[in-house]
N, C-alpha and C positions, 0 to 999 in steps of 0.2 A: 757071385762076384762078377762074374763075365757075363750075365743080365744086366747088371746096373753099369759097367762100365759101356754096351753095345746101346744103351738107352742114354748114356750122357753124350753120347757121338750121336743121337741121333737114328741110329738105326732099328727098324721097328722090333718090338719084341711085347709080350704077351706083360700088359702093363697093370690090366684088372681095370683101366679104363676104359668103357666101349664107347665107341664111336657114338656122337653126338645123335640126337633122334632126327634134327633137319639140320641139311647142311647147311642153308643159309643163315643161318641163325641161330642162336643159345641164349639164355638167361647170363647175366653176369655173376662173377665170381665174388665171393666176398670183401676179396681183396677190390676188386676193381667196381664194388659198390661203393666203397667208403674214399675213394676216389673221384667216378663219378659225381656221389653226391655233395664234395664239396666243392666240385665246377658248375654245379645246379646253382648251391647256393651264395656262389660267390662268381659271378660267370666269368668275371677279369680276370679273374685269379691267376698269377704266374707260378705260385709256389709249389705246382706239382710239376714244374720244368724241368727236365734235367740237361745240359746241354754239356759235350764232351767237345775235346778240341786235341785231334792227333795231328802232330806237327811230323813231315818226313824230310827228311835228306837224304839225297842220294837219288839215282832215276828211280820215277813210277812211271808205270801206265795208270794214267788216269782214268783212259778210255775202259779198261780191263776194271779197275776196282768200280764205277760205276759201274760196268755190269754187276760187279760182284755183289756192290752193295744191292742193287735190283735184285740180283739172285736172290740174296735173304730174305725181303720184301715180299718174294713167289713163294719161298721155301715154309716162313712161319705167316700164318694166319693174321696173329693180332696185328701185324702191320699193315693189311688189307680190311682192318675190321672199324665200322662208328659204331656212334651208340646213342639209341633213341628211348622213347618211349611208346607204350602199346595202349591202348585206348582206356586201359582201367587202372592207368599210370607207373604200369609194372616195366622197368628198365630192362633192357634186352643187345643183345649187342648184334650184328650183322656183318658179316664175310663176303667179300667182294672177289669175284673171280678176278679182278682185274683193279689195282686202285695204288699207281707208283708214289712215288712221293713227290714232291715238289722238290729238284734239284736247282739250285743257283752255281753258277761260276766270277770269280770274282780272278781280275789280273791285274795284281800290284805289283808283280817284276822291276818296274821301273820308276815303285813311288818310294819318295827318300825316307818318309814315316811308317813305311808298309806294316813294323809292326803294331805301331799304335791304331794303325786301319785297321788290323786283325783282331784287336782288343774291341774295336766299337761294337766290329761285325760281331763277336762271338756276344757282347754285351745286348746287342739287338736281336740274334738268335735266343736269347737266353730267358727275353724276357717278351717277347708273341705270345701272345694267349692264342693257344690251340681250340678249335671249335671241334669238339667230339663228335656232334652229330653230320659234319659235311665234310671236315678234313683231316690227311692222315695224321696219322701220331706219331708222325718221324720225318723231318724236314732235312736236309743235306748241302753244304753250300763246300762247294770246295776253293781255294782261295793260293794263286800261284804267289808266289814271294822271292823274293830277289835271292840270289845265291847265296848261298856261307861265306866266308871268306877265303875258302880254298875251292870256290868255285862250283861247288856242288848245286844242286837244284831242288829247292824247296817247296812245299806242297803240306798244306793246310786244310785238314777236313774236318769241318765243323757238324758233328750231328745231333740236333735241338729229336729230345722226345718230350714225350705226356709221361709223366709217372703211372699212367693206366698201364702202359706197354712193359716198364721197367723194375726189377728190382734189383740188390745187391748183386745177385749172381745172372744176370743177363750179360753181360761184356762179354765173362769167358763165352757162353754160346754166340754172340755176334760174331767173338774174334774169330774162333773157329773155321764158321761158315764163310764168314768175308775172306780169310786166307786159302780156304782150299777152292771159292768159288774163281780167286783173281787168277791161282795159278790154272786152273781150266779153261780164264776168258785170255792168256794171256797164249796159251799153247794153243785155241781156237782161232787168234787174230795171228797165226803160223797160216793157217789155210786163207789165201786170198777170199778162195769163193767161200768162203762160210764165215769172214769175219765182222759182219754183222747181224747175223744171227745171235738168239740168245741161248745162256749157256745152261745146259740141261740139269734140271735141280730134281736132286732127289725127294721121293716124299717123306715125310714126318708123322710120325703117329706113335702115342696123342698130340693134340694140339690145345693150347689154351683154351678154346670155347666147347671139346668134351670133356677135360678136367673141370672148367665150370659147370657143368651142368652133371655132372659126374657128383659132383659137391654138392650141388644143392638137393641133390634124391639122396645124398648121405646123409645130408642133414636133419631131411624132413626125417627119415624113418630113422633117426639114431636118440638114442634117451640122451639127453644132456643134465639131469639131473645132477650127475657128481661134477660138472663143471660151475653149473648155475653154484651151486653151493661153493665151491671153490672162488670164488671171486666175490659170491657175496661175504666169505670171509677176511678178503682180500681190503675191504670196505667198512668193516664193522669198527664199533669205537667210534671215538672224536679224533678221525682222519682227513686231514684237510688238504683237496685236491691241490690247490695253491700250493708251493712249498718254497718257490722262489726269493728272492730280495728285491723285490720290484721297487723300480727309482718313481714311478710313475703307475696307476691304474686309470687311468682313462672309460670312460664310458664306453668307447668305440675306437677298437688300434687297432690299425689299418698291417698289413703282411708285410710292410717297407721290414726290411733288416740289413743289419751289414754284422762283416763276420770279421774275429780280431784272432789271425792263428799264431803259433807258438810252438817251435819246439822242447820238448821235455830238457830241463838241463841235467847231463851228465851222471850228477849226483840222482837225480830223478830215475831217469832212463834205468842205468844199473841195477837200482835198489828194485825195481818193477819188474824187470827178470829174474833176480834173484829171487825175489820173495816169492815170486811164482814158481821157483822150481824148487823153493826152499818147503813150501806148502805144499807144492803138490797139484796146487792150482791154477787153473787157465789166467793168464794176466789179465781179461775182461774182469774177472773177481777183484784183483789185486787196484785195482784201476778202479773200479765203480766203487770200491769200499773208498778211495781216496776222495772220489767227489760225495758219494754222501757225506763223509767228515767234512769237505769243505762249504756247503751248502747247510750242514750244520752248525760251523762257527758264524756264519754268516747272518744265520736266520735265529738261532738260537732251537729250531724245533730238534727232535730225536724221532719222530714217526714220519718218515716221509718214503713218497710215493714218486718210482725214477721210469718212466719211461725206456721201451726198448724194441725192436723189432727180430723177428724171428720172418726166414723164408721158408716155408711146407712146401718143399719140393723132394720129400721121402721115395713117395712113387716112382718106379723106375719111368725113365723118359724124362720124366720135367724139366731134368738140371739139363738136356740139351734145348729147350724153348727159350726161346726170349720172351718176357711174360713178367707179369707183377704176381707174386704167390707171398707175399709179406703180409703179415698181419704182426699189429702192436700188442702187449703186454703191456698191463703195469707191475713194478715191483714192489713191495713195500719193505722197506728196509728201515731197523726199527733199532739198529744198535746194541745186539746184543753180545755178552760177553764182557770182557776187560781190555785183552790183549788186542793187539791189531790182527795178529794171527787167528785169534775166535772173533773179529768182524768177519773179515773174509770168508771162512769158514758159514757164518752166520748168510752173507750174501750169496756164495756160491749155494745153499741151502733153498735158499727164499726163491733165485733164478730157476735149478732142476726146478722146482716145484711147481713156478709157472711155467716154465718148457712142458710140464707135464699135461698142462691145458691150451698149450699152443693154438691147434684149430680151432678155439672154440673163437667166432667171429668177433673182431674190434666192436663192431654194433653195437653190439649185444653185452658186451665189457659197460660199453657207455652207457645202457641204462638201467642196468645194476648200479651204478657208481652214482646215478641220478636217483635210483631209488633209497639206494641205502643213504644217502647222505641229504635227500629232501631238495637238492637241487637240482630244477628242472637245468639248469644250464650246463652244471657241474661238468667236467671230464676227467678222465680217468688219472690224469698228472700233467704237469705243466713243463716238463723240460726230457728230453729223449735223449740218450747217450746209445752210440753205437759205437763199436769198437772192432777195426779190421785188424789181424793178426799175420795173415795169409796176402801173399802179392797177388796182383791182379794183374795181367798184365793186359795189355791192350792190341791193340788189330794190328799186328807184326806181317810187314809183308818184304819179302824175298830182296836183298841191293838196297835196301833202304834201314838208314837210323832211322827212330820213330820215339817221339816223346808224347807225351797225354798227360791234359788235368782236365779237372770237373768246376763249370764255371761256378762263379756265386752268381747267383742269378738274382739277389735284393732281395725276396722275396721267400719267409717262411711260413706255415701254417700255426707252428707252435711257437709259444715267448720264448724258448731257447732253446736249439739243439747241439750237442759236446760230440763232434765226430773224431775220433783218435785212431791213426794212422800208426803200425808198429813196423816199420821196415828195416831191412837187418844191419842198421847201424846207427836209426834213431826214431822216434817217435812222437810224429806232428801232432797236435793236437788245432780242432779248428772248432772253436765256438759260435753261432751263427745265431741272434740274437733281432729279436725286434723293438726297432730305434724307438717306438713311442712306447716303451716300457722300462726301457733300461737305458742307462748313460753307458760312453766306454766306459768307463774308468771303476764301473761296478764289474763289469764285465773281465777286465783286468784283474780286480783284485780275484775273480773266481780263480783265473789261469794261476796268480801267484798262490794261493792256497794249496789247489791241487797238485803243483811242483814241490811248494815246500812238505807238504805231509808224504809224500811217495820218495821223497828224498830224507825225511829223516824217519821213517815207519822201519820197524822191526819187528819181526815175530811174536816175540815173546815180551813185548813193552809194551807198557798201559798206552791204548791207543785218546784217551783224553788229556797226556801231554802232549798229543799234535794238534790240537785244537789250537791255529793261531787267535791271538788276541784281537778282539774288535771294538 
């Protein structure tokens, strides 16, 4: 216990990952293959953007959290890392002893729109296509803003990444490092003569690019047979990757999306904790059994295929890296039982089972799902639900309120992603869907499905009376 907790701070400890073979350099990670290669093959692409926007009131040092945020930058690798290719077209990534990020300052104090300024800016960070192989994968624009109404002093820091850099659990390690780095640069600008010096960063180990390469000599020498087999069962039958209600299939539909969110009503909310503690079960069960039923009245299918993602950061150290360690599953959830209580049961089933093949590379999902099913194009599902449970909280720094959201940035990879927010007094739900496949208002009716069945679902009641009418 006091290994994995000295390894989520960050501080070194016997990880079972060794140090990388050259320093300059590693093979990419699995996660950060299947990232890379669709900025290969789509180079514009916006949709592996993630762009965060903390708002503060109250005095900062500005001057102090820029260092801090530079601190992070020195402290983990992947922020100092491109990524190329090597002459026999094998993707490789490269560590730069030195490579800050691109900071902007921006001073609206004095403009009367300032916050709709803050919207364009965060809109134009959001949506820069990042060049992997020449620039960093974390841009920083900080952005001063007129005071509260009780006078206080506002301050705006926008930080645009590459989805290479990031996964679900990257924030808590930023927040971390940026809070204990600011209070460092703030008690160093105490000493005149040393206040612009930079502030002394401790080292980190492992790091993303020996975990990469750590992975892939796991990989080569590990039997994957019982995984191979596990997803090709995953695929068998007349399972059709498609599963959505699509308004439109177009030849060629472009990442354009816009997102329609919604909180859970009341009736909804309630029934989705109870049932979860009624069962026993994690509410991601109680929740994704709701959107298979609604996806099912929708579409008329019963075998369908829901995307998910999982972050493999088991190994002590990881969870203190900033770093992408997500890889996708798919789930196939097939309707089994009567009760709403034996769906659930049925899903939280079908999920262990794929958690149980978690590592085995997205890749490598994808051309099983190509083989078993004859299509060269095929992918593994067509819509990904993830579901936060747990707060997150965001870069807290010392005299200062601090708010944060995650922008939409237009732009997804997949025809529709269901991300659901459970915070302890309500539960957002935000749909993000691409506009040349679907209308709102198809879109709408998913959110009203998935409210009305979580809102009248019971344990022990035949879950095909929730099946609204279509």
């Amino acid at each position: 216990m006091m290994r994995e907790r000295l390894g989520d701070v960050g501080i070194a400890v016997d990880t079972g990952i060794p140090a990388r073979r050259d320093r300059d350099r590693a093979p990419l990670s699995f996660s950060q293959r299947l990232v890379w290669g669709h900025q290969q093959r789509v180079p514009d692409s916006t949709a592996n953007n993630i762009c965060l926007t903390f708002t503060y009131t109250g005095e900062v040092d500005a001057d102090a959290l820029r260092h801090a945020l530079f601190g992070v930058v020195r402290r983990h690798e992947i922020l100092r890392t491109t990524y190329h290719c090597d002459d026999d077209g094998v993707p490789y990534q490269r560590i730069h002893a030195d490579f800050p990020p691109p900071l902007r300052t921006v001073d609206l104090r004095d403009t009367e729109d300032a916050d709709e300024r803050l919207r364009s800016l965060v809109a134009e960070a959001a949506t820069e296509v990042f060049d992997l192989a020449t620039e960093s994968s974390v841009r920083l624009t900080f952005v001063n803003l007129p005071p509260d109404d009780a006078g206080a002093p506002r301050l705006a820091v926008v930080i645009a990444m590459q989805h290479i850099v990031w996964d679900g659990m990257t924030l808590p390690a930023m927040a971390r490092d940026t809070a204990r780095f600011y209070d460092a640069a703030r008690l160093r600008a105490l000493d005149s003569a040393d206040a612009d010096a930079e502030i002394a960063v401790d080292p980190l180990t492992p790091q993303v690019a020996d975990a990469a390469e750590w992975e892939q000599d796991r990989f080569t020498r590990a039997d994957h047979s019982a995984d191979i087999r596990f997803w090709e069962e995953q695929f068998g039958g007349d399972i059709p990757t498609a599963s959505l209600p699509y308004d439109r299939r177009p030849d060629a539909a472009s990442e354009r999306s816009a997102r329609l969110d919604r909180n859970l009503s009341d009736a909804a909310e309630a029934n989705l904790r109870a049932l979860g503690a009624e069962l026993r079960m994690p509410p991601f069960s109680v929740f994704l059994a709701a959107y298979y039923l609604a996806l099912r009245a929708i579409t008329g299918r019963t075998d369908i295929l829901i995307g998910t993602t999982v972050a493999n950061r088991e190994e002590a150290g990881l969870r203190a890296l900033v770093g992408n360690f997500s890889n996708s599953i798919p789930l196939r959830i097939q309707g089994q039982g009567n009760d709403f209580g034996e769906l659930v049961t049925h899903v939280r089933a079908v999920t262990d089972a794929a958690f149980d093949h978690r590592t085995f590379p997205f890749e490598h999902i994808i051309e099983i799902a190509r083989k078993a099913t004859g299509d060269e194009h095929a992918y593994p599902f067509d819509s990904l639900v993830l579901f936060l449970d747990q707060k997150i909280d965001g870069i807290a720094l010392p005299g200062a309120e601090m708010t944060w959201e995650l922008a939409d940035k237009g732009r997804i990879a997949l025809p529709l992603t269901v991300e659901a927010f459970m915070h302890p007094d309500h539960t957002e739900v935000q749909i993000s869907y691409q506009v040349d496949l679907f209308d709102e208002s198809t879109v709408a009716r998913l959110h009203d499905h998935i409210d009305a069945i979580l809102s009248a679902a019971a344990a022990h009641a035949p879950y095909a009376g929730l099946l609204p009418d279509e």
